[in-house]
LUMROBA-235748 format. One record per residue: residue number from 1; residue in one letter; x, y, z of N, C-alpha, C in turn. Coordinates in Angstrom, 3 decimals. Each point is the difference from the previous one (the first is absolute). Layout:
{NUM, a, {X, Y, Z}, {X, Y, Z}, {X, Y, Z}} ...
This chain:
{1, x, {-79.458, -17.857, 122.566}, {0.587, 1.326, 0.035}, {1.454, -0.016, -0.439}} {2, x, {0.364, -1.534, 0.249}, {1.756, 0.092, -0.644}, {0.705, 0.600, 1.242}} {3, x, {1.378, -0.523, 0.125}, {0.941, 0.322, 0.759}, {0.633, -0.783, 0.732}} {4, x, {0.576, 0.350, 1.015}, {0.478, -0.571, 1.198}, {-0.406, -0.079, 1.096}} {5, x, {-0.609, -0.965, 0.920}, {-0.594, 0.543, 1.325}, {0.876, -0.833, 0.773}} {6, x, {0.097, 0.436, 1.628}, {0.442, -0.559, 0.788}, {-1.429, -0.583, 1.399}} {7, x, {0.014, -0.926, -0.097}, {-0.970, -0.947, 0.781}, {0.285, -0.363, 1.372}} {8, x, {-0.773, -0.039, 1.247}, {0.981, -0.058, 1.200}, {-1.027, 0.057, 1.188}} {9, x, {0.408, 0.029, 1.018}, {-0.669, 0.353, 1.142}, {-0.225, 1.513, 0.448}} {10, x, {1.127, 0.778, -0.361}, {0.235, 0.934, 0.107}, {0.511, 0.316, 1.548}} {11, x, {0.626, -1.327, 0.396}, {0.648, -0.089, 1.623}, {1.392, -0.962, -0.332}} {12, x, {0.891, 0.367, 0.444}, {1.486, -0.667, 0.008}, {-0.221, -1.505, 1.043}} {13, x, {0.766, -0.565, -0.594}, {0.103, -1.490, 0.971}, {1.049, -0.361, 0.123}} {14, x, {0.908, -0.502, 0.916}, {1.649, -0.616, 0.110}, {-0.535, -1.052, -0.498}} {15, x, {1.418, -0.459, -0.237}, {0.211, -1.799, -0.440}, {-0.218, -0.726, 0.778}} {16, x, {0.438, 0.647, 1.358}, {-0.348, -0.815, 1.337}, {-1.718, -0.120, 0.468}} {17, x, {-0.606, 0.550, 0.019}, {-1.181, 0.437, -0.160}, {-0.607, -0.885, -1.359}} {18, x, {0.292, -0.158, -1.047}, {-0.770, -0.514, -0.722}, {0.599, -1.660, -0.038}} {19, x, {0.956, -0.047, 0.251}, {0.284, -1.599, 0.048}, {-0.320, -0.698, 1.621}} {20, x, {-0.288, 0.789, 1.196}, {-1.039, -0.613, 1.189}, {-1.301, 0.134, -0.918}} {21, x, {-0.719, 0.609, -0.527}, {-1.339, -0.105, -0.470}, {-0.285, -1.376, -1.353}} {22, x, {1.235, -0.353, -0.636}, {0.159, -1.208, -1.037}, {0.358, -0.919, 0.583}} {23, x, {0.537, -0.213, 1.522}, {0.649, -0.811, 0.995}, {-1.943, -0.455, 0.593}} {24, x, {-0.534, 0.342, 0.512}, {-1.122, 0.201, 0.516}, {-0.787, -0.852, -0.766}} {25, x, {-0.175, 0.659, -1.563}, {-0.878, -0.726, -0.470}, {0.636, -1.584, -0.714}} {26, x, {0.902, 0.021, -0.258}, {0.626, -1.308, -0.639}, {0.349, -1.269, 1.585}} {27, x, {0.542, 0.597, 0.760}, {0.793, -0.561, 1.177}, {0.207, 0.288, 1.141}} {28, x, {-0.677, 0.732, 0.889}, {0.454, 0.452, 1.334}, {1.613, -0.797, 0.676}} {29, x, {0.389, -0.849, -0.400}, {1.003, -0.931, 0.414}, {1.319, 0.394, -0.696}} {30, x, {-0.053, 0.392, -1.534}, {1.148, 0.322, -0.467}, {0.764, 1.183, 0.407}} {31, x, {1.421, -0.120, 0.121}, {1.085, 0.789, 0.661}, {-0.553, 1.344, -1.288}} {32, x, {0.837, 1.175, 0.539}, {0.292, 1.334, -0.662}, {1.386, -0.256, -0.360}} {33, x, {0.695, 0.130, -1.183}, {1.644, 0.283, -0.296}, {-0.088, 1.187, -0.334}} {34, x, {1.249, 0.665, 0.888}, {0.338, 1.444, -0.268}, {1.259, -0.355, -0.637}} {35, x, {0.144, 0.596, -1.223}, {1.349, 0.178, -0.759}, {0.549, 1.294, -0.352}} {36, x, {1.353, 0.583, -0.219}, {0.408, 0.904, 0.001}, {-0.746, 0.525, -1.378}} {37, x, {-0.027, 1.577, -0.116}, {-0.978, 0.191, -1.359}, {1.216, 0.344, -0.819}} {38, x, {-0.605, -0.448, -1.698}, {0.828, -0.147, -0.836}, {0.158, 1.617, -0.520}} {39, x, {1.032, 0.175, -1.216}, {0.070, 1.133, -0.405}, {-1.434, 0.401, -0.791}} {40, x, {-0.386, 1.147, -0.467}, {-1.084, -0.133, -0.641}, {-1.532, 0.035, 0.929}} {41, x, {0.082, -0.646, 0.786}, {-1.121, 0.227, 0.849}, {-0.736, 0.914, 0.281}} {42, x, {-1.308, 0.184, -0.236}, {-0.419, 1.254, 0.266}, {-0.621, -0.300, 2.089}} {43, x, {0.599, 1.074, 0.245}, {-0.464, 0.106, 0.994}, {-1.529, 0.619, 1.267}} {44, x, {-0.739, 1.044, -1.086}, {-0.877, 0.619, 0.114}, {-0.991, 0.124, -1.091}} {45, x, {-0.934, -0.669, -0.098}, {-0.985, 0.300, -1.194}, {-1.030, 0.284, 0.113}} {46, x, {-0.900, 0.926, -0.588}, {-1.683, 0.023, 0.524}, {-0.617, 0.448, -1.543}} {47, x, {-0.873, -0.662, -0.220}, {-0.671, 0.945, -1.520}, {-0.058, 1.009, 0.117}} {48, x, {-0.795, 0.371, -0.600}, {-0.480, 1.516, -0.058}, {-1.167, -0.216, -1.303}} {49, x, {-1.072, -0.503, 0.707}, {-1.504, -0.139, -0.517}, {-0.946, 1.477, -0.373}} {50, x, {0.734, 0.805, -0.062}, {-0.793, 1.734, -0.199}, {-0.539, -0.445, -1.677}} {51, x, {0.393, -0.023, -0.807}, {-0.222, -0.013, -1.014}, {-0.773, -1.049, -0.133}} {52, x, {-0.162, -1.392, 0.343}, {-0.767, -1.049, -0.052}, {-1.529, 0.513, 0.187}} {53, x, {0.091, 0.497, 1.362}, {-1.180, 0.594, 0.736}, {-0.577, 1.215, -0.971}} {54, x, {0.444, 0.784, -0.541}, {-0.259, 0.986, -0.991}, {-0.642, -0.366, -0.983}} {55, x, {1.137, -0.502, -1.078}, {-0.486, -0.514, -1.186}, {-0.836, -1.033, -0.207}} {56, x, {-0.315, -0.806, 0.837}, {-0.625, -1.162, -0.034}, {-1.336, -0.192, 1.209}} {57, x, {0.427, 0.729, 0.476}, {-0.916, -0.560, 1.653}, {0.192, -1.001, 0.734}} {58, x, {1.553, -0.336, 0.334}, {0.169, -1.030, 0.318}, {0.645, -0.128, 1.147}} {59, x, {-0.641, -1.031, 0.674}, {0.577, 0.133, 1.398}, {-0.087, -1.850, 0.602}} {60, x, {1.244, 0.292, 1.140}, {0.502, -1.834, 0.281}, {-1.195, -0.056, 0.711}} {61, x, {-0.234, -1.202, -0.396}, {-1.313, -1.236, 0.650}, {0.274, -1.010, 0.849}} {62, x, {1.362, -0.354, -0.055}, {0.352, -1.010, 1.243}, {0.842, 0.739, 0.719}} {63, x, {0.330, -0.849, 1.404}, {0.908, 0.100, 1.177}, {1.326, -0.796, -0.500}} {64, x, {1.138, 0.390, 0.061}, {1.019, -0.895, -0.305}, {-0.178, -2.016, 0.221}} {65, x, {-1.110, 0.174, 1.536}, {0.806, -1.181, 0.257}, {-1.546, -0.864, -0.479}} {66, x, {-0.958, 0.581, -0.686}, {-1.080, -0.378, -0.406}, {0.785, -0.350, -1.614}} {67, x, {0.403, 0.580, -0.769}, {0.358, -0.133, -0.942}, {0.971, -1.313, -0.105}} {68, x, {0.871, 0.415, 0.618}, {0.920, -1.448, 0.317}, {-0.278, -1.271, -0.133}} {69, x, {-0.880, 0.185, 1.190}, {-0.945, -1.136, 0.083}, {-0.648, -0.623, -1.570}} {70, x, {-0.534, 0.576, 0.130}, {-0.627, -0.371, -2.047}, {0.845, -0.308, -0.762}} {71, x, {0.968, 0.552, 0.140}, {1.212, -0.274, -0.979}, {0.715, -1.364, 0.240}} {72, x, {0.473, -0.316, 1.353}, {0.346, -1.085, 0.193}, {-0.732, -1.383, 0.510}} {73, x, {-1.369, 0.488, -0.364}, {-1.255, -1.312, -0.011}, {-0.021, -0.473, -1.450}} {74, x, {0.522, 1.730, -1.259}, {-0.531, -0.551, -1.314}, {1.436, -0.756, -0.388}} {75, x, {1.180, 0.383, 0.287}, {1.215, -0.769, 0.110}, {-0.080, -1.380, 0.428}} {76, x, {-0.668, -0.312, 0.826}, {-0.344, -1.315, 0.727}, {-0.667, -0.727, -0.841}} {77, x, {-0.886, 0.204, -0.667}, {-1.078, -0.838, -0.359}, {0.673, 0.540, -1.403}} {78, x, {0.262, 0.576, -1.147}, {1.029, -0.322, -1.175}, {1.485, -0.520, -0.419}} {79, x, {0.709, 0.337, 0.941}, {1.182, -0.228, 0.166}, {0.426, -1.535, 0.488}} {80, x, {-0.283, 0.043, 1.377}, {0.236, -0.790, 0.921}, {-0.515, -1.631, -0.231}} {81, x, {-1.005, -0.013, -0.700}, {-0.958, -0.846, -0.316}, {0.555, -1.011, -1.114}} 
C-alpha cells in the first residue's frame, strides 16, 4: 500500500519497566543504573497503530516480554556465539 506505518503495542512502557523485564530475562542479579536524562530525550512515547490496523489489518502478536525474550535468545545464539 506504500507509506509510513507506526508498529507497537499500542500501550506505553517506562524505561524502568522495560529494563526490570530485560533484567529478568538476561540476569535477575544485575544492578539497575539510574542516570540523569540527557538533553534530547524523549520522555513519553506510544505509537499510534490506527492506520496499521486499517490499512493493513494489522495487529501486535507478542507481549513485550515474550518478544524480548526471542530477541535476546536470537542475540544469544548469533552474536554471542
Amino acid at each position: 500500500t506504500g507509506g509510513v506505518y507506526n508498529v507497537g503495542s499500542s500501550r506505553s512502557i517506562s524505561i524502568n519497566e522495560l529494563a526490570r523485564i530485560i533484567k529478568t530475562i538476561i540476569n535477575p542479579k544485575l544492578p539497575i543504573v539510574h542516570l540523569d536524562p540527557r538533553p534530547g530525550d524523549i520522555r513519553h512515547s506510544l505509537a499510534d497503530i490506527t492506520r496499521a490496523r486499517k490499512d493493513l489489518s494489522w495487529k501486535p502478536r507478542w507481549k513485550i516480554e515474550d518478544g524480548l525474550s526471542v530477541t535476546v535468545e536470537w542475540y544469544r545464539k548469533r552474536v554471542l556465539e
